[in-house]
C-alpha positions in Angstrom: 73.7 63.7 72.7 77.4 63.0 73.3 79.0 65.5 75.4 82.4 66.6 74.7 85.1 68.4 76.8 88.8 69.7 75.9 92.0 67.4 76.6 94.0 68.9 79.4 97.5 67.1 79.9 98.0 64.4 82.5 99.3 65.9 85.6 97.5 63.6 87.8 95.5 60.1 87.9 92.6 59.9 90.2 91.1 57.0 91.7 88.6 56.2 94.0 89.1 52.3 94.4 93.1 52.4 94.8 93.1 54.1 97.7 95.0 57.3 96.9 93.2 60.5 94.9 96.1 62.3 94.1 99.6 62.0 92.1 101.7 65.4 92.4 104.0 65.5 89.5 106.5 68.2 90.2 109.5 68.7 87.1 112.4 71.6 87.6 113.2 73.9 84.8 116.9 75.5 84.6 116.8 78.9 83.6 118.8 80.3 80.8 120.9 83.6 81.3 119.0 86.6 81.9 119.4 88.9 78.8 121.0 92.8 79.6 117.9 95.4 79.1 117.7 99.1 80.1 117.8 99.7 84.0 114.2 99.6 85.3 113.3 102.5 86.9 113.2 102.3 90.7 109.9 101.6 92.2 107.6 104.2 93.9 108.8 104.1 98.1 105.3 103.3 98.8 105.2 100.1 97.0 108.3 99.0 98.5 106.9 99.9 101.9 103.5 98.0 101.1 105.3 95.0 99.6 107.7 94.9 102.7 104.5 95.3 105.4 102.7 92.7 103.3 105.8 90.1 104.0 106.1 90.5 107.4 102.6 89.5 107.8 102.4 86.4 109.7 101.0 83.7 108.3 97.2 83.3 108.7 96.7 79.2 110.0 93.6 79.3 111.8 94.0 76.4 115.1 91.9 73.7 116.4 91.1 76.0 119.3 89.9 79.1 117.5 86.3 80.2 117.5 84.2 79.7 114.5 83.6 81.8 111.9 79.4 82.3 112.2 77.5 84.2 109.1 74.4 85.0 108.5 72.5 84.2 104.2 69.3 83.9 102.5 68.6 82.4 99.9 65.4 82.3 97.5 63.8 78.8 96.3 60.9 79.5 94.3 58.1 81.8 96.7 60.2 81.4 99.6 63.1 82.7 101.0 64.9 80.8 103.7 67.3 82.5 106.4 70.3 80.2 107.5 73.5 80.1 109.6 76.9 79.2 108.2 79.4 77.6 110.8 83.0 77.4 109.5 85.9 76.5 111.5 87.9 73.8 113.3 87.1 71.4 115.9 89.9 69.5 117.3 90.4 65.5 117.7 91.4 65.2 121.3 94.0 62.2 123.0 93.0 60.5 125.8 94.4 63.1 127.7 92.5 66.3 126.3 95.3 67.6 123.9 94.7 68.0 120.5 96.0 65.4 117.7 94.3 67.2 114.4 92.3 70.0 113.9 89.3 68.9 111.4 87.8 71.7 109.3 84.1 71.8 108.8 80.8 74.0 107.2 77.6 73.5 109.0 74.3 74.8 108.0 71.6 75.3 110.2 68.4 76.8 109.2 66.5 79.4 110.8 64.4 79.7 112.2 66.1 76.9 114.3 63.3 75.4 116.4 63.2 72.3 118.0 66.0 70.4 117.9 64.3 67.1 118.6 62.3 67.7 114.9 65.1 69.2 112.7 67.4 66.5 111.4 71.2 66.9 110.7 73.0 65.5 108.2 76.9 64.8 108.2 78.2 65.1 104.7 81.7 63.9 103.5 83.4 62.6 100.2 85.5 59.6 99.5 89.1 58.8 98.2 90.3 58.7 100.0 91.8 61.6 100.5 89.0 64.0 99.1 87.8 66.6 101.0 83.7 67.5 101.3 83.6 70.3 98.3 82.3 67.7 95.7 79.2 67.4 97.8 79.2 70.3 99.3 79.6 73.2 96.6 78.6 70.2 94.0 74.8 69.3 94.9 73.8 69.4 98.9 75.0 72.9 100.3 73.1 76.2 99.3 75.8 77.4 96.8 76.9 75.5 94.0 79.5 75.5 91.8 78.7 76.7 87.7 79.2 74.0 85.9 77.6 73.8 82.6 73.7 71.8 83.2 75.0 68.7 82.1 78.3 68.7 84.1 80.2 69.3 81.4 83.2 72.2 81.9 82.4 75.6 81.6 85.2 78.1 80.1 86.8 79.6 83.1 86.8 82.2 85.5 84.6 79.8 87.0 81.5 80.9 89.5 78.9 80.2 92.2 75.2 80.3 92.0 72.3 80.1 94.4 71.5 76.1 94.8 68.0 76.1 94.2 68.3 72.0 95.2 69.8 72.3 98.3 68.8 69.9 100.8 68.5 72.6 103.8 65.1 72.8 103.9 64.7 69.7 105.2 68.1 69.1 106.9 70.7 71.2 108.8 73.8 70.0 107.1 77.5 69.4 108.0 80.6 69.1 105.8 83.5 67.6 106.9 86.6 67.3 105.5 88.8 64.8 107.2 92.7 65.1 108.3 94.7 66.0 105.6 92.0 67.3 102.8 90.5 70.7 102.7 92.1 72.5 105.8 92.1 69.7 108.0 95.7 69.3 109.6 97.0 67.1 112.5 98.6 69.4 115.3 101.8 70.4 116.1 104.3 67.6 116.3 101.1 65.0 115.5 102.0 62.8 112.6 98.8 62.8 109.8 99.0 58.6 109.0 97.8 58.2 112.6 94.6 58.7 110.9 95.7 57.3 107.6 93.9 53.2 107.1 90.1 51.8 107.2 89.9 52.1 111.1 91.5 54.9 112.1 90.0 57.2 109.9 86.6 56.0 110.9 87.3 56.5 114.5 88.4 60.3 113.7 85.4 61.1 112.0 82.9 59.8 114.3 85.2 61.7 117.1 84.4 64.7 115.2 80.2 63.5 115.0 80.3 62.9 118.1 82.0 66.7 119.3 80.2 68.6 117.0 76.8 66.9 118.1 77.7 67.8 122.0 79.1 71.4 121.7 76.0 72.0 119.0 73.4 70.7 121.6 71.9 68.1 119.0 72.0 64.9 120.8 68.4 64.9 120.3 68.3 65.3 116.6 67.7 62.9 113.7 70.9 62.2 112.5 71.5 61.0 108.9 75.0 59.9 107.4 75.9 61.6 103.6 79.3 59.6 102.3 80.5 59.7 98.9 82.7 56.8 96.8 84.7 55.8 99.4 82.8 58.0 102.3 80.5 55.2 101.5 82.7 52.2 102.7 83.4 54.9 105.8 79.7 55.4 107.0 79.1 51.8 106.9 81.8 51.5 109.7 80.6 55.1 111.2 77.3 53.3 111.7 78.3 50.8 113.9 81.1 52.3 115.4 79.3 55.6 116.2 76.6 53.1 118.4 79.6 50.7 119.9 81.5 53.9 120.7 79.4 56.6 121.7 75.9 55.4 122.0 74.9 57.9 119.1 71.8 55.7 117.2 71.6 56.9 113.6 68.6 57.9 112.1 69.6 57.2 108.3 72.4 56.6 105.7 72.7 58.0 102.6 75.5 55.8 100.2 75.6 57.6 97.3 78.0 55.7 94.2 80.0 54.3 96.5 80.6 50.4 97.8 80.9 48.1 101.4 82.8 46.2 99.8 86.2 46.0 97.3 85.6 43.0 95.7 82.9 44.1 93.2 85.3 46.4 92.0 88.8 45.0 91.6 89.2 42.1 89.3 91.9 39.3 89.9 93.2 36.2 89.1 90.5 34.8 91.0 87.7 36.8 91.1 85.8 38.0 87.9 83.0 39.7 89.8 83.6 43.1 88.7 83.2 42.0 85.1 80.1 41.3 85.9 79.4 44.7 88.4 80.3 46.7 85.3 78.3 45.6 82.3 75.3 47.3 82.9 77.5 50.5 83.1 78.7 49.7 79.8 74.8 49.5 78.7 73.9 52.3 79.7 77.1 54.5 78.5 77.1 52.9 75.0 73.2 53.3 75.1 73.7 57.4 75.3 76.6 57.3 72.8 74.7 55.6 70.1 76.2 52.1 70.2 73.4 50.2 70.7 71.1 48.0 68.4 67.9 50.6 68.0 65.8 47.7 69.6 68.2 48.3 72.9 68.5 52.0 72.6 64.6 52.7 73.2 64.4 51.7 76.3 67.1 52.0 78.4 65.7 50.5 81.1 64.9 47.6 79.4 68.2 47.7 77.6 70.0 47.8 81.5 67.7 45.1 82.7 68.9 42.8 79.9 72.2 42.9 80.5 71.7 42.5 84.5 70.2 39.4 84.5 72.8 38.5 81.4 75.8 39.8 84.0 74.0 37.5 86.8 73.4 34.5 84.2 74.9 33.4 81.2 77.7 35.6 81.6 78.5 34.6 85.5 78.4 31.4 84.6 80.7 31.9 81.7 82.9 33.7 83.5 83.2 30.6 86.4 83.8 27.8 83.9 87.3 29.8 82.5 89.4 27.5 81.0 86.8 24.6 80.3 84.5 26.4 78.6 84.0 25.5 75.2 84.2 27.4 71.7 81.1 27.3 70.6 79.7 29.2 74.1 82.8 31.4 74.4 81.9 32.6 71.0 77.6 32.9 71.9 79.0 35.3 74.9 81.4 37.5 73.3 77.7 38.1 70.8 75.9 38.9 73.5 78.7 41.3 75.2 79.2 43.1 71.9 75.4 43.8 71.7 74.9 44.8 75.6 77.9 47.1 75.8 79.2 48.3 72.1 82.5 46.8 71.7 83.5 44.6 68.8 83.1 40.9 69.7 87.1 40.5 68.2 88.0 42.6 71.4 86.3 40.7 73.8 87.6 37.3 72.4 91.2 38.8 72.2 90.5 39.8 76.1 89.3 36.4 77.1 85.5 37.6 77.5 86.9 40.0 80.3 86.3 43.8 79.8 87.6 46.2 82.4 86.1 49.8 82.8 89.2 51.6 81.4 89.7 48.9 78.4 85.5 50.3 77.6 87.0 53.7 78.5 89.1 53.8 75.8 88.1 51.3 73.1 84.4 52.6 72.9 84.3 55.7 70.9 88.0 54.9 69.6 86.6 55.0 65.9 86.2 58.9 66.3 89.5 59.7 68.1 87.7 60.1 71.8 87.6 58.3 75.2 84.7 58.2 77.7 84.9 59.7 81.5 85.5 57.4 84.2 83.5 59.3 86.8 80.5 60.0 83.8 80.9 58.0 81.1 79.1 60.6 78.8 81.6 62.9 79.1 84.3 62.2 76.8 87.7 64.1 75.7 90.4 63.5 72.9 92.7 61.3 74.2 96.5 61.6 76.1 98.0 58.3 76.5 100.8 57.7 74.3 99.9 54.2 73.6 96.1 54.0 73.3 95.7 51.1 75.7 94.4 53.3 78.6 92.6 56.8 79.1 95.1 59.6 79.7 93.2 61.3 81.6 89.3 61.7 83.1 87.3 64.1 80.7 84.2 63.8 83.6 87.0 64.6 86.7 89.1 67.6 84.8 85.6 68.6 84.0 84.6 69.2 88.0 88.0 69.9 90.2 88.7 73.5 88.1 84.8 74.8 89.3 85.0 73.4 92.5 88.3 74.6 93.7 88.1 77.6 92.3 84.6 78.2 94.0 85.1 76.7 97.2 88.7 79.3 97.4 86.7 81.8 96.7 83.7 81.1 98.7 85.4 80.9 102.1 86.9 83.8 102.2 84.5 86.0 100.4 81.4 85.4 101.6 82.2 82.6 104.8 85.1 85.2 106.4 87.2 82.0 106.8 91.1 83.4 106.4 93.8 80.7 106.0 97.2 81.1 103.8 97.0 77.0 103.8 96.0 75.7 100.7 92.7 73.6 100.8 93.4 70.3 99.3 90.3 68.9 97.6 92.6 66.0 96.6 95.3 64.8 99.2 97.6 62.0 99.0 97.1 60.1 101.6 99.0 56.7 101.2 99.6 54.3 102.4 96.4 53.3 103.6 96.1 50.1 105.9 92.8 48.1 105.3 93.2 45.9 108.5 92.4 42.9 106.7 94.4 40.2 105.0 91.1 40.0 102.2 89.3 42.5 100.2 88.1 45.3 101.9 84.8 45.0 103.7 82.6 47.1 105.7 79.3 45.0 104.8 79.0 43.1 107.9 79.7 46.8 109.9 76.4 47.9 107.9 74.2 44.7 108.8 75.2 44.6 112.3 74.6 47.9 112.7 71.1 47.2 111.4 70.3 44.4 113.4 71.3 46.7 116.7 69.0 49.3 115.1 66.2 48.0 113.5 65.3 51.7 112.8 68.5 52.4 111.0 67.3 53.1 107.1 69.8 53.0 104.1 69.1 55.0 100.4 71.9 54.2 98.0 72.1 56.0 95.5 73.9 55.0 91.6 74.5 56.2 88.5 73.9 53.8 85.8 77.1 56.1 83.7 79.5 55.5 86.6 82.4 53.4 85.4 84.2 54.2 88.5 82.4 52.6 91.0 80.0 50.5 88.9 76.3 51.2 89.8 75.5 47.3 90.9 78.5 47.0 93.4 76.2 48.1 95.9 73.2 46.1 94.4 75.3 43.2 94.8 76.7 43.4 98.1 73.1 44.5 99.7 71.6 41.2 98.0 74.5 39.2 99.8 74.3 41.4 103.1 73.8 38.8 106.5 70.5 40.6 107.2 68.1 39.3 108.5 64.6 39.5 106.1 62.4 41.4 107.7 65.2 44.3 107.8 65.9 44.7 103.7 62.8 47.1 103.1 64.7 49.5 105.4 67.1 49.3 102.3 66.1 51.2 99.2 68.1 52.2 95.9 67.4 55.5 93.6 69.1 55.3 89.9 70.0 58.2 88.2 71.2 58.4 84.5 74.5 59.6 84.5 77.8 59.4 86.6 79.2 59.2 90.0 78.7 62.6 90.7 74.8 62.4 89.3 74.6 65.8 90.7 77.0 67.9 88.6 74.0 67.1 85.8 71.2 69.5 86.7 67.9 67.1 85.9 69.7 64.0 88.2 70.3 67.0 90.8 66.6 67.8 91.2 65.5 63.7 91.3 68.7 63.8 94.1 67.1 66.6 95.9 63.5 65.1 96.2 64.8 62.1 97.0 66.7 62.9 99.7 64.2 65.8 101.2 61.7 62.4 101.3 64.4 60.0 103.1 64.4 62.3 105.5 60.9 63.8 106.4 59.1 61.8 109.5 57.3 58.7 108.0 
């Protein structure tokens, strides 16, 4: 079933490999000449005096210093009802010195009753970008209210709302979102300049700064302690790993890497490097596959179909891809056959593209025949297009379809039933740019991963993919784990979970159950 959502105009262009979430686009309007009408009637004195009080108020911008906010919830899943505590405030990042450079804004969950600490584990739970702040996880598919979005993630018609999460992951995990400097309500201090924390290092170093402070003032040093990162929270817990043991001596119990990568290259195409050409197909598979674009032979088993084009992507087509110039007509031509059958495209296109298809050329060109474009984040999703020109999606009918829910519930939900105040706004997109890498290559936290394996041979790792991603394609990760330097007898600590649709799998309410059981097992004791 295809899934449709309304155009919206293009105010902004997200994406999670470039680096930088969020385009503002700002335009003026002059105002013509205010027509004469009758004279208003003066208002009541009591407005005026309410209005005036109301002005005066100062503005409410809670500090790093500030107590938390603590509340007390329940909430019912299935026969049982299950008491927790909800944390929200600020912690601060401290200098050398003991003053504060940023004041990071968090949610933690804790269940109750609390027990031993020793046997609960904690989970610390943040997004990607970067620049995004925690809500997508948080009021998307972990925490213990969700956003409403419609059960296949599509949007719902607004006011949007917030339900009971009857997947939450608190039963088997206290949990802690995080939203780091410059996204959700995280600011740097007074006179503190926010791209100190801007660039691949720094930003890991803040966050584990915040692990490793909200671990000592909540007295659970002795915890298991799992990693949650999204997208690009994925390439940051791969440093956090290791730089949380180097730094602070703080041993992980697990990672989660959910749609996300270690390392930039299966991603972004060049003049040298045709990987991601290969990273992507069985992406296209699989989103062709749901829309109907598929030989009947490929479209009953989609695992099958997927498998097919893998070991295509890591054959034929690899190999294709690595002869360029030298290869010949007659196997140019037998590979644009087989990339027309594996992903839905017209074999013209592909030879008019020199074999080379990039997620937003699919985007666009796949369902161009009935006037619509597929999501990047979910690539069942799909919208009428924006672009002037055809050439490129206008806009992301999968990400319009989640920021409205989200913001509007996590606004809500602070204030109404958290008793968080702030008149800042909470950015769940920032822009954050530039952002240093550190590294005259492609971006890389692989070898951060492995080595923090071989220090903990303990150290487990669940990725978890959407096969409709074309974002972050679903076998970046599979790639970059089969060319990890680990040593053999560590890769069964290493498993993967596939889920059939996007990078957010768990905006679609069946891949949201799979994620919860999942997880709940990851973390139970062995």
């Amino acid at each position: 079933m295809r899934i449709p959502v309304m155009a919206v105009p293009r105010l902004l262009h997200c994406s999670l490999v470039d680096g930088i979430f969020l385009a503002l686009v700002l335009a003026g309007a002059g105002l013509a000449a205010e027509p004469e009408v009758a004279e208003k009637p003066a208002e009541p004195a009591a407005t005026v005096e309410a209005a005036e009080k109301d002005r005066k108020k100062p503005l409410r911008i809670p500090e790093a210093t500030d107590k938390p906010i603590v509340t007390e919830h329940a909430i019912t899943l299935g026969e049982t009802t299950l008491e927790y505590r909800a944390e929200t405030g600020m912690l601060p990042l401290l200098s050398e010195e003991g003053t504060p450079r940023a004041g990071v804004f968090y949610v933690a969950y804790t269940a109750k009753p609390a027990g031993d600490p020793a046997e609960r584990p904690v989970m610390f739970c943040f997004n990607g970008g970067p620049g995004a702040a925690s809500v997508w996880l948080h009021l998307g598919g972990l925490g213990p209210r969700r956003a409403k979005v419609n059960d296949d993630g599509t949007l719902p018609p607004p006011p949007f709302g917030l339900v009971d999460n009857a997947h939450t992951l608190l039963p088997a995990a206290d949990l802690v979102f995080i939203d780091p400097v410059a996204t959700g309500y995280s600011r740097p201090a007074k006179d503190q300049r926010a791209d100190q924390f801007f660039g691949a290092a720094a930003d890991i170093s803040a966050v584990a700064d915040f692990i490793r402070l909200w671990t000592t003032r909540a007295r659970r040093w002795r915890s298991p302690k799992y990693l949650c990162g999204e997208s690009y929270g994925v390439f940051r817990a791969a440093g956090l790993a290791r730089r949380l043991q180097d730094e602070h001596g703080m041993f992980l119990n697990g990672l989660v890497l959910v749609s996300g990568l270690v390392d930039f290259q299966t991603i972004h195409p060049g003049p040298s490097n045709d990987l991601p050409y290969a990273t992507f197909l069985p992406g296209f598979t699989a989103v062709a596959a749901h829309h109907g674009k598929l030989a009947a032979d490929l479209s009953a088993d989609l695992p099958a179909a997927v498998a097919e084009a893998r070991a295509f992507a890591a054959g034929e087509y690899a190999t294709a891809l690595f002869a360029g110039a030298s290869l010949s007509a007659e196997r140019r031509a037998a590979v644009a056959r087989q990339l027309a059958r594996l992903s839905g495209l017209p074999e013209k296109l592909i030879l008019d593209h020199d074999l080379r298809v990039d997620p937003g050329l699919f985007q666009e060109k796949l369902l161009a025949d009935e006037g619509l474009i597929c999501g990047r984040f979910d690539g069942r999703i799909t919208g009428r297009d924006g672009s002037a020109d055809g050439s490129r999606p206008g806009f992301d009918p999968s990400f319009t379809a989640a920021l409205g829910p989200l913001s509007s519930a996590m606004n809500a939900y602070v204030r109404e039933e958290l008793g968080y105040e702030s008149d800042l706004p909470y950015k769940v997109l920032a822009g954050v740019g530039p952002w240093p890498y550190e590294q005259n290559a492609y971006a890389n936290t692989a070898d951060d991963l492995a080595n923090a394996m071989h220090e903990n041979p303990h150290l487990r790792v669940l990725v978890l993919v959407g096969l409709c991603d074309l974002a972050v394609p679903c076998d970046a990760m599979r790639h970059s784990v089969d060319h990890l330097r680990l040593d053999r007898s560590l890769r069964d600590n290493i498993t993967f979970a596939e889920y059939t649709s996007g990078h957010m799998m768990y905006l679609n309410l069946p891949d949201l159950a799979r994620m919860e059981a999942d997880l709940a097992r990851f973390v139970s004791p062995p």
